[in-house]
DSSP file (Angstrom, degrees, kcal/mol; ACC not computed):
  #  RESIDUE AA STRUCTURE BP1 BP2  ACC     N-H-->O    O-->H-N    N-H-->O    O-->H-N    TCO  KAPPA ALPHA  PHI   PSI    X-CA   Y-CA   Z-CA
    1    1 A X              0   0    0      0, 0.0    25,-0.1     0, 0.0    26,-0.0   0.000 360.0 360.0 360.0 130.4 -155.9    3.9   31.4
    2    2 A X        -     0   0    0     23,-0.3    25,-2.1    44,-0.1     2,-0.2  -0.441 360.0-138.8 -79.5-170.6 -153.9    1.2   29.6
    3    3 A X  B     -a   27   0A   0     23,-0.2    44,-1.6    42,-0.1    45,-1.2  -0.988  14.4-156.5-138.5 121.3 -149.9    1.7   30.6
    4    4 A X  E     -b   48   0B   0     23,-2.2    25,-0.4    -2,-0.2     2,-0.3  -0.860  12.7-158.6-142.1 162.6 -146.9    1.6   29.0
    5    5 A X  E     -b   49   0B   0     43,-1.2    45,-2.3    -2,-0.5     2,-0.5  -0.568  13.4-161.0 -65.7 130.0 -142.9    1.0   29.3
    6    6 A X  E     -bc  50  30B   0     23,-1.1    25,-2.2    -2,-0.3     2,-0.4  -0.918   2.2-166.9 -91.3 124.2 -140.6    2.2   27.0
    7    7 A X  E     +bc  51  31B   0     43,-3.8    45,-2.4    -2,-0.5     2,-0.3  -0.767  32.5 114.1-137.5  88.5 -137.6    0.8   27.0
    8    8 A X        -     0   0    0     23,-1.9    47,-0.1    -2,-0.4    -2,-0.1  -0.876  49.7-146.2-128.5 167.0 -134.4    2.8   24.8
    9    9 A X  S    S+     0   0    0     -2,-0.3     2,-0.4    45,-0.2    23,-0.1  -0.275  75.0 100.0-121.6  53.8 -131.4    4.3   25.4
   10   10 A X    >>  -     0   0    0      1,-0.1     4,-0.9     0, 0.0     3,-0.8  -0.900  59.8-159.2-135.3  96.2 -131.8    6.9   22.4
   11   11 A X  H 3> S+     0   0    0     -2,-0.4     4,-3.1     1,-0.2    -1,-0.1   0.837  87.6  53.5 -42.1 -54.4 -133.0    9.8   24.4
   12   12 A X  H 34 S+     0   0    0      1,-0.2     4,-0.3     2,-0.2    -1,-0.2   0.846 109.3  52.4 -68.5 -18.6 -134.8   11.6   20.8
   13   13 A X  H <> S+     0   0    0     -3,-0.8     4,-2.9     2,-0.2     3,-0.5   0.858 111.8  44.0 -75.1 -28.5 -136.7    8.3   20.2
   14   14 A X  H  X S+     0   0    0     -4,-0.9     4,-3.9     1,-0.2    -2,-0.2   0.963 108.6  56.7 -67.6 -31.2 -138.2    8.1   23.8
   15   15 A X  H  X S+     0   0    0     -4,-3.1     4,-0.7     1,-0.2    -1,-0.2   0.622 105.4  46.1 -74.9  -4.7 -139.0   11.2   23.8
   16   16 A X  H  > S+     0   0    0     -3,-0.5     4,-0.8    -4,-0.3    -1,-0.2   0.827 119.1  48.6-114.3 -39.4 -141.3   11.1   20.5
   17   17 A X  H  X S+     0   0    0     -4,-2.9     4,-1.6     2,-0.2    -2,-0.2   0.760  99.7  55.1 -14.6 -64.7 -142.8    8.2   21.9
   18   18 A X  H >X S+     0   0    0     -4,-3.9     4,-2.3     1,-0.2     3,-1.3   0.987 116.1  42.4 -65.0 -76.4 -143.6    9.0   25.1
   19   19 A X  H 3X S+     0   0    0     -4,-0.7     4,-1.8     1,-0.2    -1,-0.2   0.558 106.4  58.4 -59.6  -0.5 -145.5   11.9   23.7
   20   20 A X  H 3X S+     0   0    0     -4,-0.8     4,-1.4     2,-0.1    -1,-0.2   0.902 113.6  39.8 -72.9 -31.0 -147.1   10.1   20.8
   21   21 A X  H <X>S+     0   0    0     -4,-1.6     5,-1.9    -3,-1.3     4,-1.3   0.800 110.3  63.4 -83.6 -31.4 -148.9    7.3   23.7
   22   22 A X  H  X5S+     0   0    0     -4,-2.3     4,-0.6     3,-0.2    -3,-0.2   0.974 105.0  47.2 -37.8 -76.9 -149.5   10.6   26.0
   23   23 A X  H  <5S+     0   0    0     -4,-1.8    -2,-0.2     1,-0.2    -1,-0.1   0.711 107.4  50.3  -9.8 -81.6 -151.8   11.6   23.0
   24   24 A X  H  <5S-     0   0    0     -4,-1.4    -2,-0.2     1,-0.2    -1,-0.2   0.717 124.3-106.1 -49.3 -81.3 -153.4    8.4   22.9
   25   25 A X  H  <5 +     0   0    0     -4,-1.3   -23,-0.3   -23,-0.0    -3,-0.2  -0.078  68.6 151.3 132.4  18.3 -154.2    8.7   27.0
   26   26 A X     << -     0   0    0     -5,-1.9     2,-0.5    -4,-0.6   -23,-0.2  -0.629  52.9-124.2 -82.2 147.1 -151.6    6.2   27.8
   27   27 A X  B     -a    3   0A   0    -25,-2.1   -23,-2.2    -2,-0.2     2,-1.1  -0.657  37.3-154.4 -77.3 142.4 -149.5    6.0   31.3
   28   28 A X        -     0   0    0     -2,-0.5   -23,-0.2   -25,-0.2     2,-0.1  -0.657  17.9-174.1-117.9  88.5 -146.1    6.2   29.9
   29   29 A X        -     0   0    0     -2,-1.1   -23,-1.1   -25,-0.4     2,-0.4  -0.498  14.3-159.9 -64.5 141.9 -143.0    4.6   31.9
   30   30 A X  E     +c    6   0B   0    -25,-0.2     2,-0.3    -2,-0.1   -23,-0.2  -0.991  15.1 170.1-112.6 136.1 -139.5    5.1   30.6
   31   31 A X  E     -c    7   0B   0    -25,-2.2   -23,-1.9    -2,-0.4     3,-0.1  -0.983  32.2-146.5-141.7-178.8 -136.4    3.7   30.9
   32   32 A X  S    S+     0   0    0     -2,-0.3    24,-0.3   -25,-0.2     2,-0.2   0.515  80.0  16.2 -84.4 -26.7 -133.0    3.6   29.5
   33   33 A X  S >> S-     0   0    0      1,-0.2     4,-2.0    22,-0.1     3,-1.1  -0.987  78.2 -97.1-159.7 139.4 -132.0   -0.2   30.0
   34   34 A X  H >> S+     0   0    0     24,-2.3     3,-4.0     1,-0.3     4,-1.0   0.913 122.9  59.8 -40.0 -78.6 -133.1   -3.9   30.8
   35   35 A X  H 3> S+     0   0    0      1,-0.3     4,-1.4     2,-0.2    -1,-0.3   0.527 106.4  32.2  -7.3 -68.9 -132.0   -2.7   34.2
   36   36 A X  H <> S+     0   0    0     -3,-1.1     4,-3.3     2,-0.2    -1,-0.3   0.714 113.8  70.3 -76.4 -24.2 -134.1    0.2   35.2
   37   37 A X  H XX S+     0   0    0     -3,-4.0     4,-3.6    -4,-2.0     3,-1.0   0.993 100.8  43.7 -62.0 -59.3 -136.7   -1.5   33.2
   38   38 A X  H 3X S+     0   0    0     -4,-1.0     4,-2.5     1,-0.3    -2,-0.2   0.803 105.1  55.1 -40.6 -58.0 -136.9   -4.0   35.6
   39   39 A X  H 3< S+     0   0    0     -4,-1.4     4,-0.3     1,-0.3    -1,-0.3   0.674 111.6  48.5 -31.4 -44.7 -136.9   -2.1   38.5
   40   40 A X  H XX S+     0   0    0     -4,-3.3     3,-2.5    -3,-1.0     4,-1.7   0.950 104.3  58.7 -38.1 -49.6 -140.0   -0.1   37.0
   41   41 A X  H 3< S+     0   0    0     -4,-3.6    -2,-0.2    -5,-0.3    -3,-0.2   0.852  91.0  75.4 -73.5 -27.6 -141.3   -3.4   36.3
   42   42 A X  T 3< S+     0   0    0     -4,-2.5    -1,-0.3     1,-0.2    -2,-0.2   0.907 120.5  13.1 -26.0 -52.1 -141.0   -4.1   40.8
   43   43 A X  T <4 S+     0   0    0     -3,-2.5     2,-0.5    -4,-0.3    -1,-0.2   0.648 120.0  74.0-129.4   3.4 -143.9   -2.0   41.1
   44   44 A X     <  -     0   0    0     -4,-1.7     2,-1.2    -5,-0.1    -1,-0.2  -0.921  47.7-164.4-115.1 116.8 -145.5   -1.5   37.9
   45   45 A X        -     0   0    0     -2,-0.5   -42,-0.1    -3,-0.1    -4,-0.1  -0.610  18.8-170.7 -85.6  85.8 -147.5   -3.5   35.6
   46   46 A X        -     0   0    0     -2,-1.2   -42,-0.1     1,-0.1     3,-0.1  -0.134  28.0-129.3 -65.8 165.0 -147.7   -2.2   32.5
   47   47 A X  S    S+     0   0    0    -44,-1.6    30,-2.0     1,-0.2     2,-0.2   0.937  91.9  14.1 -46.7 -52.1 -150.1   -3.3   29.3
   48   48 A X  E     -b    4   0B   0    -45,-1.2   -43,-1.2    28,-0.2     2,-0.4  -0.902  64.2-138.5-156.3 147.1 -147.1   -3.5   26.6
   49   49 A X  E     -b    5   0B   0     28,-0.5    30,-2.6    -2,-0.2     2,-1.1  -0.897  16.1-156.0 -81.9  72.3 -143.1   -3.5   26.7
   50   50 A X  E     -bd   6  79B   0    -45,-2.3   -43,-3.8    -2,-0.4     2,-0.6  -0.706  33.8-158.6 -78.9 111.5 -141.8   -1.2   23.8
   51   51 A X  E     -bd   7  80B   0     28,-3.6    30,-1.6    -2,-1.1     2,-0.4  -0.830  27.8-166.3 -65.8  82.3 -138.6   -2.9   23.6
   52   52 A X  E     - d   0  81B   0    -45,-2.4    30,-0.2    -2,-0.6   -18,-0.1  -0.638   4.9-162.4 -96.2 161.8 -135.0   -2.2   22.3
   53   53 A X  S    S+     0   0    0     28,-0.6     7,-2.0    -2,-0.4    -1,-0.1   0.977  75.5  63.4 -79.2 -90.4 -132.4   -4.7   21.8
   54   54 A X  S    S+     0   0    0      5,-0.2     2,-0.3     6,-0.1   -45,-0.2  -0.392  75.0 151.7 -49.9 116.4 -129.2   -3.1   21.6
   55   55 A X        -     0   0    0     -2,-0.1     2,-0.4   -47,-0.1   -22,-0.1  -0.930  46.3-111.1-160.0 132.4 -129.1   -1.8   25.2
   56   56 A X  S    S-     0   0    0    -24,-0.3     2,-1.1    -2,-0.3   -21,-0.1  -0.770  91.6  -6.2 -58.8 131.6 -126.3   -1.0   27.6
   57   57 A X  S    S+     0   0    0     -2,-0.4     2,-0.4   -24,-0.1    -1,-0.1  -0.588 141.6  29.0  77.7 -67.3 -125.9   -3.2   30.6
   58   58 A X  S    S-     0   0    0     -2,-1.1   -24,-2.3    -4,-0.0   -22,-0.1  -0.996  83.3-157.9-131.9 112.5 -129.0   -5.1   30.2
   59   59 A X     >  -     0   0    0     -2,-0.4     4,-1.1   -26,-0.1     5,-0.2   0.023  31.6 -93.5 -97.4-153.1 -130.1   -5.5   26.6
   60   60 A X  H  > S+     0   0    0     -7,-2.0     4,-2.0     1,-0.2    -7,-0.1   0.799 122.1  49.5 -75.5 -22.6 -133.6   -6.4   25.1
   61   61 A X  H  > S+     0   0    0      2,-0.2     4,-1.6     1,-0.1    -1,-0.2   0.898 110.8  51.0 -83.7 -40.8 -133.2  -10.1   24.9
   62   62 A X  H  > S+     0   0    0      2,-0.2     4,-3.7     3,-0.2     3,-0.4   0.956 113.7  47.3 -38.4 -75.8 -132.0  -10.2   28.7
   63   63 A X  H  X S+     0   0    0     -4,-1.1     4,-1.3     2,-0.3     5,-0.3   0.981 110.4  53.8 -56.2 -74.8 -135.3   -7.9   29.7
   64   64 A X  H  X S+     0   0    0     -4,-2.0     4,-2.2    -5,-0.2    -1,-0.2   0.845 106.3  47.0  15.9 -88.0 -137.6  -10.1   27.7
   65   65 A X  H  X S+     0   0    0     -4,-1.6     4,-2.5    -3,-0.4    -2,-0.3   0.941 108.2  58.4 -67.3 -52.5 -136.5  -13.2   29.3
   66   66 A X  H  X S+     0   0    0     -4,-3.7     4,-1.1     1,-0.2    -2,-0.2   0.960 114.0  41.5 -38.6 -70.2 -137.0  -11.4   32.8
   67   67 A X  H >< S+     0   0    0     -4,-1.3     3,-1.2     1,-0.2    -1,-0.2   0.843 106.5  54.3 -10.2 -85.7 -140.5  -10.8   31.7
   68   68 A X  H 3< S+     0   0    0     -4,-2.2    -2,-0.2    -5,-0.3    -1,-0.2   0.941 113.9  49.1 -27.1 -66.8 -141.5  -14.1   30.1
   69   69 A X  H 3< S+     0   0    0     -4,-2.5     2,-0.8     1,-0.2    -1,-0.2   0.460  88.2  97.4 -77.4   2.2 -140.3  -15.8   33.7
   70   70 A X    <<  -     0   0    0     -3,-1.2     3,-0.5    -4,-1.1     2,-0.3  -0.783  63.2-153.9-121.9 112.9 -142.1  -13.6   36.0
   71   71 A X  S    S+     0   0    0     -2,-0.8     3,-0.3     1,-0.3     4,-0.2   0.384  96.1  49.4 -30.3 -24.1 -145.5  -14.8   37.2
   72   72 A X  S    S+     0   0    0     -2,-0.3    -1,-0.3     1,-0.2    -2,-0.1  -0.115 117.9  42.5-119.6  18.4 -147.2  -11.1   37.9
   73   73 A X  S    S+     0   0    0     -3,-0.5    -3,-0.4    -5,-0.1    -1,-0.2   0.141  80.4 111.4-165.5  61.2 -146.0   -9.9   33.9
   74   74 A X  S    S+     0   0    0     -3,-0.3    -2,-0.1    -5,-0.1    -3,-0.1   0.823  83.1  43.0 -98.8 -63.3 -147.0  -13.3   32.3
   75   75 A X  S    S+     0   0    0     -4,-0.2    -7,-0.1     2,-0.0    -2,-0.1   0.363  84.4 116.5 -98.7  27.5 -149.8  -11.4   30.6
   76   76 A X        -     0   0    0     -9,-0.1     2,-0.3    -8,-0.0   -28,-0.2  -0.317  62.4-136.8 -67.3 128.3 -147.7   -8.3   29.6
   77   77 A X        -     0   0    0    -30,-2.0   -28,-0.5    21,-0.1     2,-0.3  -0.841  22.1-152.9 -91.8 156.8 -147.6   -8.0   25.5
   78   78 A X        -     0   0    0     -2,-0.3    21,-1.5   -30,-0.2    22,-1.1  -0.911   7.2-159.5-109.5 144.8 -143.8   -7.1   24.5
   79   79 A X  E     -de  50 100B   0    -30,-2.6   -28,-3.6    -2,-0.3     2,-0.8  -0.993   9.1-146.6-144.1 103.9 -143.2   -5.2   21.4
   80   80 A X  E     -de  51 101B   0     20,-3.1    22,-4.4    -2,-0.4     2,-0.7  -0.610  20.6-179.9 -62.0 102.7 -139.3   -5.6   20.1
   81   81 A X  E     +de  52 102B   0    -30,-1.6   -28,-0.6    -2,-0.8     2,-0.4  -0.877  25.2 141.5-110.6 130.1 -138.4   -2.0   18.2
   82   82 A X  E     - e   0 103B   0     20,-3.2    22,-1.4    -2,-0.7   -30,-0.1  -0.951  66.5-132.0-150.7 147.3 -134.8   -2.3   17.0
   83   83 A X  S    S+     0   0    0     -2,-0.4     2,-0.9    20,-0.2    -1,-0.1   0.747  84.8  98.2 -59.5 -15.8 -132.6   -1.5   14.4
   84   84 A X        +     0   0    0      1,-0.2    20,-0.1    -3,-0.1    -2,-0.1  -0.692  51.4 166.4 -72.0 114.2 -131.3   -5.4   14.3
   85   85 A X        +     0   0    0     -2,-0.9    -1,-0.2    18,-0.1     4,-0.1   0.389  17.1 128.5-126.7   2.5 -133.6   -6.1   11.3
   86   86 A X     >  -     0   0    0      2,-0.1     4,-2.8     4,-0.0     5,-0.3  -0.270  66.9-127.2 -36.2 136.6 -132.3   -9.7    9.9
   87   87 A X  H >> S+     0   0    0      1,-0.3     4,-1.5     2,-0.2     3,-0.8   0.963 116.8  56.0 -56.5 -75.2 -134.9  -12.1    9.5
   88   88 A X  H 3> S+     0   0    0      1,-0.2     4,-1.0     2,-0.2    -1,-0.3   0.754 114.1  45.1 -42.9 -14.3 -132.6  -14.5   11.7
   89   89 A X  H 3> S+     0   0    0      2,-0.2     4,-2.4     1,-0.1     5,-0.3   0.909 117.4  41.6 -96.8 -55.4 -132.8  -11.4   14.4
   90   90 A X  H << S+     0   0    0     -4,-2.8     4,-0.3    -3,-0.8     5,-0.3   0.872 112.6  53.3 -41.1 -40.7 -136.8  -10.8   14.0
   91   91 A X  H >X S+     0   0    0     -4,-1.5     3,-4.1    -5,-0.3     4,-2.4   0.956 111.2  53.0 -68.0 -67.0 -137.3  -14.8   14.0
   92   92 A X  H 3X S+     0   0    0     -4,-1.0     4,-1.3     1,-0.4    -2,-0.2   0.634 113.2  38.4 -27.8 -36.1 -135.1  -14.8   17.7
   93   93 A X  H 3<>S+     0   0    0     -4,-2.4     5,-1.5     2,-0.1    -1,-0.4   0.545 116.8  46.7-100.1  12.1 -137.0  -12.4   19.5
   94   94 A X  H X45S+     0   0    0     -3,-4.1     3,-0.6    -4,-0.3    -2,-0.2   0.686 117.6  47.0-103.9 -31.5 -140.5  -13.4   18.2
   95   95 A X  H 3<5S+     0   0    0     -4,-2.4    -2,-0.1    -5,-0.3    -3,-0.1   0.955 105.2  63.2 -54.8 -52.9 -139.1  -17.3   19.1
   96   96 A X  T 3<5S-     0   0    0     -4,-1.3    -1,-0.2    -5,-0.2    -2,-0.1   0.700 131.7-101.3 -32.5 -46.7 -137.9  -15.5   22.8
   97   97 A X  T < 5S+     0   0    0     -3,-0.6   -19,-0.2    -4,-0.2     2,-0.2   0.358  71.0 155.0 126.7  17.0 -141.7  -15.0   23.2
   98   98 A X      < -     0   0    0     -5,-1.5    -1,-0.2     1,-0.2   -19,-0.2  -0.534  43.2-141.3 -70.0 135.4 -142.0  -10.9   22.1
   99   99 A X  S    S+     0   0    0    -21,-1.5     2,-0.3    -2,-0.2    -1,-0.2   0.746  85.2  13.5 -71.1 -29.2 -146.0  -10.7   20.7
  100  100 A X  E     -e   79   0B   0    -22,-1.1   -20,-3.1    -7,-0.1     2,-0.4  -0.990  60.7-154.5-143.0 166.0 -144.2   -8.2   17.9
  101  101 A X  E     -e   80   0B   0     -2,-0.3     2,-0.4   -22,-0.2   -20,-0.1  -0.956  20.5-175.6-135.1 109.8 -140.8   -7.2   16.4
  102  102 A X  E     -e   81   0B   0    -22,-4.4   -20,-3.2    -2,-0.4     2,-0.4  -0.851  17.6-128.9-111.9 148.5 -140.8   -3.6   14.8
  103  103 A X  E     -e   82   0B   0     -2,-0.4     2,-0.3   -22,-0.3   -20,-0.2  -0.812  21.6-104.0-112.9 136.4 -137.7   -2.1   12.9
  104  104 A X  S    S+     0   0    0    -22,-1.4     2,-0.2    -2,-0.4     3,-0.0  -0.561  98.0  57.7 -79.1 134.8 -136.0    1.0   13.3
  105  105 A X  S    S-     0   0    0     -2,-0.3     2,-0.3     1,-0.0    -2,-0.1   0.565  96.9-178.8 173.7 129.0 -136.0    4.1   11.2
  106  106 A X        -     0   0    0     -2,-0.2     2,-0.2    -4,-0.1    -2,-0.1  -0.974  37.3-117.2-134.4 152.0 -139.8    3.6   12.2
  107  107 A X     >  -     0   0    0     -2,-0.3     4,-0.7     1,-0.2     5,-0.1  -0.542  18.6-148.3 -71.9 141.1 -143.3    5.3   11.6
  108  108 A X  H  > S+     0   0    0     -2,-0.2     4,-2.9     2,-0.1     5,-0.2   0.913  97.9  49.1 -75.6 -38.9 -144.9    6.5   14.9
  109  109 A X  H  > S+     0   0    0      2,-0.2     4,-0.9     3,-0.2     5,-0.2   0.736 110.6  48.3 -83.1 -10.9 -148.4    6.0   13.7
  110  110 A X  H >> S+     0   0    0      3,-0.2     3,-1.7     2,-0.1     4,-1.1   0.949 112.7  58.1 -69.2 -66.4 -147.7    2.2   12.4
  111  111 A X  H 3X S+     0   0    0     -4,-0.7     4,-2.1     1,-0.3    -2,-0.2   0.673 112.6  33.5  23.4 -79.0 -146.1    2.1   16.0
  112  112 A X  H 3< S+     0   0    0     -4,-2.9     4,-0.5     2,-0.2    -1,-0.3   0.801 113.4  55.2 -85.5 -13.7 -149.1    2.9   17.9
  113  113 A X  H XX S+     0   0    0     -3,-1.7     3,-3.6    -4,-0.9     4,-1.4   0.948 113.0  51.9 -69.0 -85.3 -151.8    1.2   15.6
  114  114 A X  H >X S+     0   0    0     -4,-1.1     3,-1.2     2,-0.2     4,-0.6   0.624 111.4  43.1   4.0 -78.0 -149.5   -1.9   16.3
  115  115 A X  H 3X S+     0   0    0     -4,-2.1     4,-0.6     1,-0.3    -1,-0.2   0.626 119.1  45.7 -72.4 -25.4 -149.6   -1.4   20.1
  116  116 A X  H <4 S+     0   0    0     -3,-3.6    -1,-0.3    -4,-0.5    -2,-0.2   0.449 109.2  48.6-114.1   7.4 -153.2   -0.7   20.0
  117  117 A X  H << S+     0   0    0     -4,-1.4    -1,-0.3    -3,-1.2     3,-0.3   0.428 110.5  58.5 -94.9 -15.3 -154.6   -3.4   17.8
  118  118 A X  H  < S+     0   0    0     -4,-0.6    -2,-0.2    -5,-0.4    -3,-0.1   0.876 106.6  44.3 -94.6 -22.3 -152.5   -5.6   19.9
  119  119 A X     <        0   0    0     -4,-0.6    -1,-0.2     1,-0.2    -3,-0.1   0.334 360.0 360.0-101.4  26.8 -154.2   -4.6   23.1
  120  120 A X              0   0    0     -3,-0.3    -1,-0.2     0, 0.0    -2,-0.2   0.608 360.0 360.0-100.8 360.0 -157.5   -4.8   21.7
């Protein structure tokens, strides 16, 4: 069963998430914040990082980097979704290392065709 984290603090977007990758058969982690993400990320490896930027406490770019620099979620895809949609903001997290950058008001089924061409 692939696995993944969701990482918002916009309660109605996890929640339409979460259940679109239940569908699919995915295990589905949430959190709120770079923060808690990490802390999932202590004992859990997911497949893919759905990633938001704008974050309290610990934002997306922060969470990322945490990622990128830790040896047991080196092969982890991260997937930026955010409302920051400037090319200069899209070029920065794909530069950051994210494997994609998706923009908010977003489709769920480009969303998960994304996620799942990227772990094929």
């Amino acid at each position: 069963m692939k696995k993944i984290l969701i990482v918002d603090d916009e309660p109605n977007i996890v929640m339409t998430l979460e259940y679109a990758f239940k569908k699919k058969n995915f295990e589905v982690f949430i959190a709120r914040d770079g923060g808690e993400a990490m802390q999932i990320l202590e004992n859990n490896i997911p497949d893919v990082v759905l990633l938001d930027i704008m974050m309290p406490n610990v934002d997306g770019f922060q969470t990322l980097d945490h990622i990128k620099n830790s040896a047991l979620l080196k092969d982890t895809k991260v997937v930026f979704l955010s409302a920051k949609n400037k090319v200069s903001d899209i070029e920065k997290g794909l530069k950051l290392g994210a494997d994609k950058y998706l923009t908010k008001p977003f489709s769920i089924k480009k969303i998960v065709s994304e996620i799942l061409g990227l772990l094929n």
